[in-house]
C-alpha atoms as one frame of an Amber mdcrd trajectory, in Angstrom:
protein
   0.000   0.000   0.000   1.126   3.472  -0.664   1.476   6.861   0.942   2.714
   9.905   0.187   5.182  10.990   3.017   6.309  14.519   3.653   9.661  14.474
   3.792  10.718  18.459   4.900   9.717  21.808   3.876  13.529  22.333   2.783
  13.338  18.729   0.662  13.013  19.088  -3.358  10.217  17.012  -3.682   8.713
  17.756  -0.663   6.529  14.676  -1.302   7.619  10.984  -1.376   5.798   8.440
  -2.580   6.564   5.053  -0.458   5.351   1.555   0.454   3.849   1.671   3.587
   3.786  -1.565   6.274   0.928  -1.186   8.716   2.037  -3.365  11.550  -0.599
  -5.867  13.155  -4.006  -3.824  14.498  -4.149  -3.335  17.853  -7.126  -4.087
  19.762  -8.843  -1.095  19.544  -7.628  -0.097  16.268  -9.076   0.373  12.537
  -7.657   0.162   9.443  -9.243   2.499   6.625  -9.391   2.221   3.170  -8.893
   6.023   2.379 -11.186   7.269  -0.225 -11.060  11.283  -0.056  -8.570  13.484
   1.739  -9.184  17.433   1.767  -6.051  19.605   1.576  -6.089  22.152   4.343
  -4.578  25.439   5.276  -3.207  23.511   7.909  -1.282  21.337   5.265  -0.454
  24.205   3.432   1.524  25.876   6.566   3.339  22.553   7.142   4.499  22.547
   3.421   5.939  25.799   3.854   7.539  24.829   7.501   5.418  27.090   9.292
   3.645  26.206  12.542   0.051  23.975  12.257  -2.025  22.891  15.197   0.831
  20.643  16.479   4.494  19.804  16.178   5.289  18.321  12.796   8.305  15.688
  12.665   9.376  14.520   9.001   8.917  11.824   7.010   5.070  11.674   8.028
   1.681  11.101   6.271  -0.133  14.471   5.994  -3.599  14.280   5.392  -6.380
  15.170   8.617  -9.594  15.416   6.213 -10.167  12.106   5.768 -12.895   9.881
   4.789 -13.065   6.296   3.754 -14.289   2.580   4.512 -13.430  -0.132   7.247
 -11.224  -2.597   5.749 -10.437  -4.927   9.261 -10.848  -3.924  12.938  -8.895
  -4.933  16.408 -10.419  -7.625  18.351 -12.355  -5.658  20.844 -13.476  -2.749
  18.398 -16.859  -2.829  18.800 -18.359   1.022  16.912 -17.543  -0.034  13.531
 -17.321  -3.073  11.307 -15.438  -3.449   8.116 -17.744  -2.059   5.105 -18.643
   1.254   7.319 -18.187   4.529   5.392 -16.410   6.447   8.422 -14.741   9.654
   8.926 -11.950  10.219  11.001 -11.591  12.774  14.028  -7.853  13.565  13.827
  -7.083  15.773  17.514  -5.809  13.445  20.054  -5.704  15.004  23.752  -3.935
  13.975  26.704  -6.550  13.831  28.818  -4.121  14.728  31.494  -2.797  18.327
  31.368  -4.421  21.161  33.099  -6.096  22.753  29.695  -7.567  19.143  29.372
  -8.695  18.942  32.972  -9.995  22.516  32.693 -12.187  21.420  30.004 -10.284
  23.112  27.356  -8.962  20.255  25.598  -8.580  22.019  21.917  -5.291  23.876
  24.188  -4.030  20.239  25.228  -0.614  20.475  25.794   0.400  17.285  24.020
  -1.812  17.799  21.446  -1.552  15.114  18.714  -3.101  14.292  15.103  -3.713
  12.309  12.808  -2.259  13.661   9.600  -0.155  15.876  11.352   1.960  14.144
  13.818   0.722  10.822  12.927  -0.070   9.364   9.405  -2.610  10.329   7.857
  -5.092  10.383   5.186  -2.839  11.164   1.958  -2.046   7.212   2.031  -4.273
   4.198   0.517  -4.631   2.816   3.999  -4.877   4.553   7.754  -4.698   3.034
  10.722  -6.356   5.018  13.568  -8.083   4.562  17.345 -11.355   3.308  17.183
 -12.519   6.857  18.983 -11.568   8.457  16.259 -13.946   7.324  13.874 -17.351
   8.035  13.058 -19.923   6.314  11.340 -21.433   8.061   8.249 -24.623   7.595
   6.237 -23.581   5.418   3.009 -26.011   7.323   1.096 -22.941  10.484   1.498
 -20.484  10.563  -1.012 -17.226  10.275   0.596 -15.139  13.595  -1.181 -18.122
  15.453   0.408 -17.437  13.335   3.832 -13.996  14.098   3.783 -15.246  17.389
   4.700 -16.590  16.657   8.319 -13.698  17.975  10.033 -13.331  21.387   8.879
 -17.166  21.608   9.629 -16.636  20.159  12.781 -14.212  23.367  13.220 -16.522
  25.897  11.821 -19.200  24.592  14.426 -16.731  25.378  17.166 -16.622  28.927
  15.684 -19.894  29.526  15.785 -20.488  28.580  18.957 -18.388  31.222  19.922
 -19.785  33.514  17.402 -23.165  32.808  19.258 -25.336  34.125  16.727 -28.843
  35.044  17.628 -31.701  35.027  15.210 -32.089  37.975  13.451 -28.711  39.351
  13.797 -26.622  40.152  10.619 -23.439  38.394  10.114 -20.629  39.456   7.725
 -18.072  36.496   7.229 -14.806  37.828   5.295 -13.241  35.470   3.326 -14.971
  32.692   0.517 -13.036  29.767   1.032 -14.115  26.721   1.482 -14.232  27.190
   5.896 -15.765  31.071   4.962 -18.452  29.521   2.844 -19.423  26.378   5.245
 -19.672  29.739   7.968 -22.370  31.566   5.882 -24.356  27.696   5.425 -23.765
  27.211   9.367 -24.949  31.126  10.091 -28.202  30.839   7.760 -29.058  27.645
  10.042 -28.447  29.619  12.762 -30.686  32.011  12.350 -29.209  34.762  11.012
 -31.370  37.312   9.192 -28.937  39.014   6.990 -25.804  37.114   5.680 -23.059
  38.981   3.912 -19.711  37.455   2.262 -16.772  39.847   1.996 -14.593  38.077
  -1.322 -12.279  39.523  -3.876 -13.041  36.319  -5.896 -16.127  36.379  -8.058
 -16.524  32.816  -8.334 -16.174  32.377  -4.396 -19.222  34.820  -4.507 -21.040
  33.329  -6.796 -21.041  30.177  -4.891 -21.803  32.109  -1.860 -25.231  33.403
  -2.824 -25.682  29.692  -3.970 -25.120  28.048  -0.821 -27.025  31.065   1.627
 -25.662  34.177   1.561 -27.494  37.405   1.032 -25.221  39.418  -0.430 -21.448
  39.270  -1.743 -19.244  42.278  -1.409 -15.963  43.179  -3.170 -13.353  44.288
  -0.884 -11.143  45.471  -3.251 -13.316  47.661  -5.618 -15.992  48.261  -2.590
 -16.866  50.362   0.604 -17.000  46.982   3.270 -18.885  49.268   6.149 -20.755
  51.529   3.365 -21.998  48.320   1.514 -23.375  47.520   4.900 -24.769  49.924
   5.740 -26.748  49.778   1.982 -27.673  46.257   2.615 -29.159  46.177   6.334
 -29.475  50.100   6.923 -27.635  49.625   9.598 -24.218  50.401  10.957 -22.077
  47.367  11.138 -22.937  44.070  11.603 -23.933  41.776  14.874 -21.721  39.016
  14.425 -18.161  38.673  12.152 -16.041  36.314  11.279 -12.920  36.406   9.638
 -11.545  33.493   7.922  -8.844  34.393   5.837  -6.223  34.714   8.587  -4.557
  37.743   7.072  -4.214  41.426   9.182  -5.907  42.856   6.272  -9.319  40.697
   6.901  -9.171  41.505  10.837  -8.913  45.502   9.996 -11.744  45.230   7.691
 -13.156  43.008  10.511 -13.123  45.992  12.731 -14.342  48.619  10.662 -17.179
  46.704   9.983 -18.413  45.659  13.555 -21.647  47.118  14.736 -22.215  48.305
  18.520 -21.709  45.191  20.883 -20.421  42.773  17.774 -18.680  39.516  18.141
 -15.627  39.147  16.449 -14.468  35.313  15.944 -11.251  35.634  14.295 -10.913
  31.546  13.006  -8.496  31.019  10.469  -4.870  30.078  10.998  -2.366  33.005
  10.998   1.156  33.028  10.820   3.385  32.658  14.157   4.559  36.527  13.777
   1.219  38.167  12.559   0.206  41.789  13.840  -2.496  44.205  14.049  -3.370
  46.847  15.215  -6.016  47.516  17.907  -8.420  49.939  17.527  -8.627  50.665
  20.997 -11.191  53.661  21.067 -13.521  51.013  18.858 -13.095  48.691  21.472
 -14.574  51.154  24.426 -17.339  52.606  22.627 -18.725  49.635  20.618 -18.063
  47.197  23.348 -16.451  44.406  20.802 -16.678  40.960  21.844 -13.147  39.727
  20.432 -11.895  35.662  20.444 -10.294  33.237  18.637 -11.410  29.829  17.416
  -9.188  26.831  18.147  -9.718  22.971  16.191 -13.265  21.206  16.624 -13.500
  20.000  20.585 -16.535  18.071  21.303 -18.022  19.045  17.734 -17.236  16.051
  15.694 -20.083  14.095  15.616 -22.445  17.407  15.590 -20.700  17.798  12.057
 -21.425  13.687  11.358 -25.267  14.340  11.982 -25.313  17.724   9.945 -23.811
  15.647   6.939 -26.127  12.739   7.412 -28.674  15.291   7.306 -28.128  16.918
   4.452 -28.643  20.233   5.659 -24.994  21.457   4.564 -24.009  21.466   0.561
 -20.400  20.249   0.667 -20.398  19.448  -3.382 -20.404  22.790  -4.644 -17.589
  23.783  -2.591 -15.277  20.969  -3.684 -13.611  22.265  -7.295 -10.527  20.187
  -7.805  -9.768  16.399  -7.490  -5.974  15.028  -7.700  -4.410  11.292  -7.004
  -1.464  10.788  -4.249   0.987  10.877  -7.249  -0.381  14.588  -7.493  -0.104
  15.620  -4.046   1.914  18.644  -4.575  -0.039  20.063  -7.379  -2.713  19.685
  -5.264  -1.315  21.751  -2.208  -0.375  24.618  -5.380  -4.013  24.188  -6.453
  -5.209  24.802  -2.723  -3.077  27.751  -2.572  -5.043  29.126  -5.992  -7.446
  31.810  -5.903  -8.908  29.146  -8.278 -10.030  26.915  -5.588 -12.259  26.849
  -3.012 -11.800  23.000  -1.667  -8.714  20.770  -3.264  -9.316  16.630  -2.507
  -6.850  13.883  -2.953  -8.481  10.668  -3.484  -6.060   8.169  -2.895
């Protein structure tokens, strides 16, 4: 069987290509025939050598958006049986350290993942814990499935976004995480839901999948477009998921009185902005970050079993393992929105 191991960030290919032995499963482990692996930002940091959500130590399978079916189970497994679709959970936590025992286990301090410090998905077969998987519907296709874990992120966002019906929500950025935000703020009641992207395909597919309205950042007013839309100033609720100081000034210039501010994506290690401090006092922002998918994993199983969420028209590109760094170019593209290897 064959995997495509990461090798370095300073290594020309980056990329290796190997046979993989998978040694005996242990009791409470599952082997997984991988059929779809999404390409993160994540990945995309740890191809560059810049910091993801945990230590990365080369050669290693990358891959954390997996999907796939059971090929053999351990002896005592007893969730799944081979011939279940099932999609993975990557985060591991300690159980042990104080953010774990403080119920705060997305800040485990010996945080580990599958795909990241651990092989992954970007392989034919996986081997993972048998808490790590979850059963899907068979009925979902599995590219679309290999989607659960950046929705099970996004869900953690939102939760801290704590969006109240009625309230308008402006989420910057039309990636694939931006546009699974406006899906999951429509079903949470928003009443007005606006997508700031330079990209007019990424809008496009915005209004498709629930937004109300698509603004241009570069050629438009963010705040006066607002302002046109709601005739209000600001909106209730934004979130930012483009992880660049650009998005989290317009982020602030375009919060209402009292907003909530979820900055989510993944910025770089030395990434600055400034405050707007007087903002701060008079508008009373509500300001946090969003950190992995604790405890939201199977909330993002049922929402795909339901078919509530349209993961299809957010998935744009397709590429084998043999491909796997044309794919991490493609993710990079403003021609994009979700990149999936399918091993």
């Amino acid at each position: 069987m064959k995997g495509a191991f990461f090798v370095g960030a300073d290594a020309a290919p980056r990329f290796e290509i190997r046979e993989m032995e998978l040694a005996p499963l242990g009791p409470h482990e599952v082997m997984v025939q991988n059929k779809a692996c999404g390409v993160c930002g994540t990945d995309v940091h740890i191809y560059h050598g810049e910091a993801g959500s945990a230590d990365v130590d080369p050669p290693v399978v990358l891959g954390h958006e997996f999907a796939g079916i059971v090929a053999a189970v351990g002896a005592e497994v007893t969730t799944v049986k081979p011939g279940d679709h099932v999609t993975m959970d990557p985060n591991m936590y300690c159980g042990e350290c104080m953010p774990c025992r403080m119920g705060k286990k997305q800040n485990c301090q010996h945080l580990s993942a599958l795909g990241v410090t651990t092989n992954g998905g970007f392989a034919e077969y996986s081997v993972c814990p048998e808490t790590q998987c979850f059963k899907l519907d068979e009925k979902i296709d599995l590219c679309a499935a290999a989607m659960t874990e950046p929705l099970a992120c996004v869900i953690h966002g939102i939760d801290l976004a704590n969006i109240r019906p009625g309230q308008t929500v402006l989420v910057i950025g039309g990636g694939a995480i931006g546009l699974l935000m406006v899906q999951m703020a429509k079903l949470s009641g928003a009443s007005t839901i606006i997508l700031s992207e330079p990209i007019e395909m990424r809008r496009k597919i915005g209004l498709e999948v629930g937004a109300d309205a698509a603004i241009d950042p570069i050629h438009e007013d963010v705040p006066a477009r607002i302002r046109e839309i709601t005739g209000r100033e600001g909106a209730d609720v934004i979130i930012e998921c483009v992880g660049k100081p650009f998005a989290v000034e317009q982020a602030f210039k375009a919060a209402g009185f009292n907003a909530n501010i979820v900055l989510f994506s993944v910025p770089t290690v030395d990434a600055t902005v400034p405050l707007p401090l007087f903002d701060m006092y008079k508008k009373e922002l509500h300001i946090c970050g969003s950190m992995i998918d604790p405890d939201t994993y199977q909330r993002a199983v049922n929402l795909i079993n339901s078919g509530k969420i349209d993961l299809q028209k957010l998935i744009t590109h397709r590429y084998d393992l043999e491909h796997l760094d044309d794919a991490i170019h493609m993710q990079m593209s403003s021609e994009s929105i979700k990149v999936v290897v399918c091993p």
